[in-house]
N, C-alpha and C positions, 0 to 999 in steps of 0.2 A: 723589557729591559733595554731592548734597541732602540725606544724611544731617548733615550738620552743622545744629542744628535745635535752637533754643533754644526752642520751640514756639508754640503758634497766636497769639500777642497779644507777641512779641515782632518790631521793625521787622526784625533780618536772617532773613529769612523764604527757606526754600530755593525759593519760586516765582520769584523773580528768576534763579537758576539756570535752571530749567527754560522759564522761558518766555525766557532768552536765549538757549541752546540751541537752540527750539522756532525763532525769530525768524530766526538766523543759517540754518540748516537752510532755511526755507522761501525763505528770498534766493538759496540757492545757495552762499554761503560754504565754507559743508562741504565743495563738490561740486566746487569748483574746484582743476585737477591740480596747483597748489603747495601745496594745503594738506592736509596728516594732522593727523585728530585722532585721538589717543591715551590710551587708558586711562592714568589715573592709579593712583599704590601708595601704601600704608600707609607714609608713612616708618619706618623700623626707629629706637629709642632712640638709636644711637651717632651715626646723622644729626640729628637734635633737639641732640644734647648737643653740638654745634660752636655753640649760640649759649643754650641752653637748660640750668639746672642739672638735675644728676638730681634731684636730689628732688623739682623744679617736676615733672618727667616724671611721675613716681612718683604726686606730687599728681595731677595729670589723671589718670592711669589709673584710680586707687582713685575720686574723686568719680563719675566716670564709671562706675565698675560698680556702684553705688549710689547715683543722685541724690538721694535722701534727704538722705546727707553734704552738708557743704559745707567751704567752706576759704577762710571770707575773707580771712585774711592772704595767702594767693594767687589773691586774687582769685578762686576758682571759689564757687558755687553763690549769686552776688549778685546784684544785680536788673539790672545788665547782663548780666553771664555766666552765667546761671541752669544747673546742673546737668541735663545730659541722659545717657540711657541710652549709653553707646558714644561720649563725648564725646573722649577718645583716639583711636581706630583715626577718629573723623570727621574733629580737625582734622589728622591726621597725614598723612590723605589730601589736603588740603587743600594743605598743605605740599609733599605728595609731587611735586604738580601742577606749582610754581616749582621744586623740585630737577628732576624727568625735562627743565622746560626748557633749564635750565641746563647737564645734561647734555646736551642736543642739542645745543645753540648750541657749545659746549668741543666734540665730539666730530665739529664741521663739517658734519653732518646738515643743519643749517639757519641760516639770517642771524639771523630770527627768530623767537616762540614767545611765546603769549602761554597765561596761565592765570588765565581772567576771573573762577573763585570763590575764587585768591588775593588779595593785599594785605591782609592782617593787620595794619598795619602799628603796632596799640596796643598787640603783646604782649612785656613784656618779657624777659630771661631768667628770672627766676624769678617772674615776675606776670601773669594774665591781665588784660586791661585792654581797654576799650572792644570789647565783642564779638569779641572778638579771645586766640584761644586760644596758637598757635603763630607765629610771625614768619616767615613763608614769604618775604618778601622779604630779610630778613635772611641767612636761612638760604641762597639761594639767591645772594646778592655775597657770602655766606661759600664757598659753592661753588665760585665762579670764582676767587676769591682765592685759596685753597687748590692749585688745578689750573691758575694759572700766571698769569692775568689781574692784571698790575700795577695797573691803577687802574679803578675802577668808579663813576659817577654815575649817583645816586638820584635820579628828580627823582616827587615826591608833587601831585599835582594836587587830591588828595581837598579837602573843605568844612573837617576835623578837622585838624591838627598830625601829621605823623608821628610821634609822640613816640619812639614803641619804636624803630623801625629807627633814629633820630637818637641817640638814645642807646649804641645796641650799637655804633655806626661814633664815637661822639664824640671819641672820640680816636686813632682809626687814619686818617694822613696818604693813605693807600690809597684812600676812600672821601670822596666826594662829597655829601653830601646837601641836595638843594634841597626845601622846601615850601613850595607855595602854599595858605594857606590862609586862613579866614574870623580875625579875631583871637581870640585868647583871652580876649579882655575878656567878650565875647559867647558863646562855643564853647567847649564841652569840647576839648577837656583841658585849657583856660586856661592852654596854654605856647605855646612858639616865637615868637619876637621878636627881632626885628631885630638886638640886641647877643648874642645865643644864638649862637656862632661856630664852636663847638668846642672842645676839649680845648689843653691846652698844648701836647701837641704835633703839634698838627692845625690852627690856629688856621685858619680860615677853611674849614673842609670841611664847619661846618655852616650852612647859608644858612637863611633865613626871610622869606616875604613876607606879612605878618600882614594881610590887606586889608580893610575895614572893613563891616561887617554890610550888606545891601544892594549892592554892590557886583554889576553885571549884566557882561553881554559885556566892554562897550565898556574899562570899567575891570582889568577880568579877564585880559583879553589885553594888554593895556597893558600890565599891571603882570608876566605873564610874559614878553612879549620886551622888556621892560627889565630884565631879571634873570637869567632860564636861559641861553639861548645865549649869552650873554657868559661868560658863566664856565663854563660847561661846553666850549664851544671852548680858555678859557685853560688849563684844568683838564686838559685832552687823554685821556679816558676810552679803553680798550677794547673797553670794551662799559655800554650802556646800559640799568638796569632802571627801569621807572616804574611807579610806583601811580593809575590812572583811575578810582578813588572818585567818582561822579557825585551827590555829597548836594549838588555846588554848585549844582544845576537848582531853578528857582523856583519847583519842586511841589514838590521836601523838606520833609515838615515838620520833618525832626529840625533844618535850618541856617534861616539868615540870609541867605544868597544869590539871585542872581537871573540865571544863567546858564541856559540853553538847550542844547540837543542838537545845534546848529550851532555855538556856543561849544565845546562839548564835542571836538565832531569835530574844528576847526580847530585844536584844543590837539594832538591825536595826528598830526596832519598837520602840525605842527612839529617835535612831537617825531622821527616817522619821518624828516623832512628833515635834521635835527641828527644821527641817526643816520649819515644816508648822509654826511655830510657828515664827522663827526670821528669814528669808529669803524665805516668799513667797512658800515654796514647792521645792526650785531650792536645786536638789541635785544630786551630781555624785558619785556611787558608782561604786570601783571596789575591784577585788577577791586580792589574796597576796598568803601568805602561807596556806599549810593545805598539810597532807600527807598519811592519814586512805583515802585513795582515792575510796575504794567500799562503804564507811558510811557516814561519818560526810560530807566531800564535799561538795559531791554532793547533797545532801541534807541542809548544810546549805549555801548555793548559791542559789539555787533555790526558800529556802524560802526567801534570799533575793532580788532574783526578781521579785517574787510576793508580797512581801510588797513593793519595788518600783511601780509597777504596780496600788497599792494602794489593790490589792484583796488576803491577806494574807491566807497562805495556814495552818487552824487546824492542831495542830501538831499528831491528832489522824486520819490524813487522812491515809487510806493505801496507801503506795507504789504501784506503779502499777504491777501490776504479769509480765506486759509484760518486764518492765526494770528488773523485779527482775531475769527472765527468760535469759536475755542479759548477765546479769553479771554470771550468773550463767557459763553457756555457752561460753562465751567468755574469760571472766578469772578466772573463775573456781571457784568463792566467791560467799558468803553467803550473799545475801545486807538482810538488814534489813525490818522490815514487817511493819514500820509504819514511820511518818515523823517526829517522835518527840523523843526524848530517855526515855518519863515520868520521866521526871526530875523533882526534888523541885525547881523551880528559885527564891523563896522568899528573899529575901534582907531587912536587918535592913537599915532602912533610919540615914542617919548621923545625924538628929534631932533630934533622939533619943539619941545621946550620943554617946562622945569618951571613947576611952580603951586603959590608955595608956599601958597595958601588951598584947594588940593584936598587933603583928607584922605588919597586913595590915592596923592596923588603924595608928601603928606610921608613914606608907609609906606615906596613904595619909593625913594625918596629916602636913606630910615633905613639901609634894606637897604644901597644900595649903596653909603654910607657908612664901615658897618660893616666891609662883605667886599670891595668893589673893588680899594683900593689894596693888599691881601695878593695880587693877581694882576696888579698892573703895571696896573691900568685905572684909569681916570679916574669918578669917580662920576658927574663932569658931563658928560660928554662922549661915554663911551664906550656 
C-alpha cells in the first residue's frame, strides 16, 4: 500500500500508512478475534472502468511506466499528482482495498471493513485531482449498487470537498452524498456549497456543510449532528460508506481547522451508532486526507479501527512506548504520550437554537434550507 508515493517533500507521504499500521498493531487492534486484516489486489482495468474512462486507465498506466511523461490535461505528472514509477498497479491497489471491502460486507463475511489508505475522494472519471489517482470510494458504492444494494450514503468528514465521489453519484437518485467540510472560499477545491444539491434527477442527494475556516470541535460537531443523521435516517441507506480525511486537526498545515483527535473519534462513534441504527451495522469506512503524519493520523485511524472493530480505544490510553520509540528513531519526532489530545468536544445541539450572527450556524442553516424540505423535514425544527 506504501507504494503509492508521490515522493520525499510531497504531504501524502506513505509514513502515515505505516506508522498507522505500526499504531494499530501495537494497541492490539489487529489482534483482536473479530478483526482480519487482509491483503489487498491490484484492481484489474474492467474494475476501474465502472467509474473510470479507459483512456484515463490507459493515461495512468503509460505516465506511470515513465514518470518522465506527464499528462496535464489528466491531471498526472502536476505539482499535486506528481508522476511516480508504478503509479498504476499503486493506486489500483489502493482501490483494490474499498473493492475487497465491499466485497466482504455484499458477501456477509462481515457488518464492517474499513480501508484507512482509501478515500480518494478527488479523483474523477477521467482526471486525477487532488492527490488522488483512482476513486476507491466511488468505485466501491459503485460495487454494492451493482450487486443489489438499493441505496447507499456517503458521508465525507475530510477538511477538502468530496468533489469527485459528488460528482460521479450527482445525478443518481441511489446515492447519498453528505460532506463536511472547511469552505471553498478558503480550501481547495473551492466547491461544495450549500445550493450544490444534485442533479435533476436526484435533487437533494447531494448535501454540503461548507464550515468556516477556524471552526474547532465545538462548532464541527454541531454542525454534523445538525445535518447527517437527519437525512441519512430520512434517506433510509443499506449500507454506509464514509471518508475520515483527518486534515480537519489543528496541526494540518495543508486546512484552516481546528478540530482534535477526540473530535475526530466522536465523529466515528456517530457514525458507527447511525449505522447500527438505519442499516443494520453495514459500514465501510476509509482513510482520505490528513498530514501531521507523527500525531493526529495515526492515531485518529486507529481509533477508527477500533470503533469499527466495535472495541473503542479510551482516549486516555497511553501510546505505546514501543511506537513512540519507532518514531522517535526512525524520523526523529516526538509522537504523543497518550491517545487523545484532552480536548473539550462538547456541542450545543441545534435544539437549543439558532444564531443568526454565528457564521457556522448561517452555513448550516444554508444547508438545511437548501436539502430539508426534499425529505419532509423541517430546517427549523428538525
Amino acid at each position: 500500500m506504501s507504494a503509492y508515493n508521490f515522493g520525499p517533500n510531497h504531504p501524502m507521504s506513505p509514513k502515515r500508512l505505516d506508522l498507522t499500521a505500526r499504531l494499530a498493531r501495537e494497541l492490539g487492534i489487529f489482534d483482536l478475534p473479530q478483526v482480519t486484516v487482509t491483503e489487498s489486489y491490484v484492481a484489474a482495468d474492467d474494475q476501474l472502468a465502472i467509474v473510470h474512462t479507459r483512456d484515463y486507465i490507459a493515461a495512468v498506466r503509460h505516465v506511470g511506466e515513465d514518470p518522465t511523461r506527464s499528462d496535464p490535461s489528466r491531471g498526472l505528472g502536476t505539482e499535486d499528482d506528481p508522476a511516480f514509477a508504478g503509479m498504476h498497479e499503486a493506486s489500483a491497489r489502493l482501490a483494490g482495498g474499498s473493492l475487497l471491502a465491499a466485497e466482504a460486507i455484499l458477501g456477509g463475511e462481515v457488518l464492517r471493513a474499513v480501508n484507512f489508505g482509501g478515500g480518494m475522494h478527488h479523483a474523477f472519471p477521467g482526471k486525477a485531482s487532488g492527490f488522488c489517482i483512482y476513486n476507491d470510494t466511488a468505485l466501491a458504492i459503485t460495487k454494492l449498487l451493482a450487486s443489489g444494494v438499493s441505496k447507499v450514503a456517503y458521508i465525507d468528514i475530510d477538511a477538502h470537498h468530496g468533489d469527485g465521489t459528488e460528482r460521479i453519484f450527482w445525478d443518481d437518485p441511489r446515492v447519498l452524498t453528505i460532506s463536511l467540510h472547511e469552505s471553498g472560499m478558503t480550501l481547495f477545491p473551492g466547491t461544495g456549497f450549500a445550493n450544490d444539491i444534485g442533479g435533476p434527477n436526484a435533487l437533494g442527494s447531494a448535501v454540503n456543510v461548507a464550515v468556516p475556516a477556524g471552526t474547532s470541535d465545538a462548532g464541527w460537531l454541531r454542525a454534523f449532528h445538525a445535518v447527517v443523521p437527519q437525512l441519512v435516517e430520512a434517506f433510509g441507506p443499506e449500507v454506509i460508506v464514509s471518508q475520515h480525511g483527518c486534515d480537519s486537526h489543528r496541526d494540518d498545515e495543508l486546512t484552516h481547522l481546528n478540530t482534535s483527535v477526540d473530535g475526530q473519534r466522536e465523529a466515528a462513534l456517530s457514525i458507527a451508532a447511525l449505522a447500527e441504527k438505519v442499516c443494520g451495522g453495514r459500514w465501510l469506512a476509509t482513510g482520505g486526507g490528513g498530514y501531521d503524519l507523527y500525531s493526529a493520523v495515526p492515531r485518529i485511524w486507529s481509533h477508527l479501527m477500533a470503533i469499527v472493530a466495535g472495541k473503542p480505544v479510551p482516549l486516555r490510553t497511553a501510546v505505546p512506548e514501543a511506537w513512540r520509540t519507532y518514531v522517535a528513531e526512525k524520523y526523529g519526532h516526538v509522537a504523543p504520550l497518550l491517545m487523545g489530545d484532552d480536548a473539550d468536544t462538547w456541542w450545543r445541539s441545534w435544539e437549543v437554537g439558532y444564531n443568526p450572527s454565528d457564521a457556522l450556524d448561517r452555513t448550516v442553516m444554508a444547508t438545511r434550507k437548501s436539502v430539508f424540505p426534499l425529505y419532509g423535514l423541517d430546517p427549523w425544527f428538525d
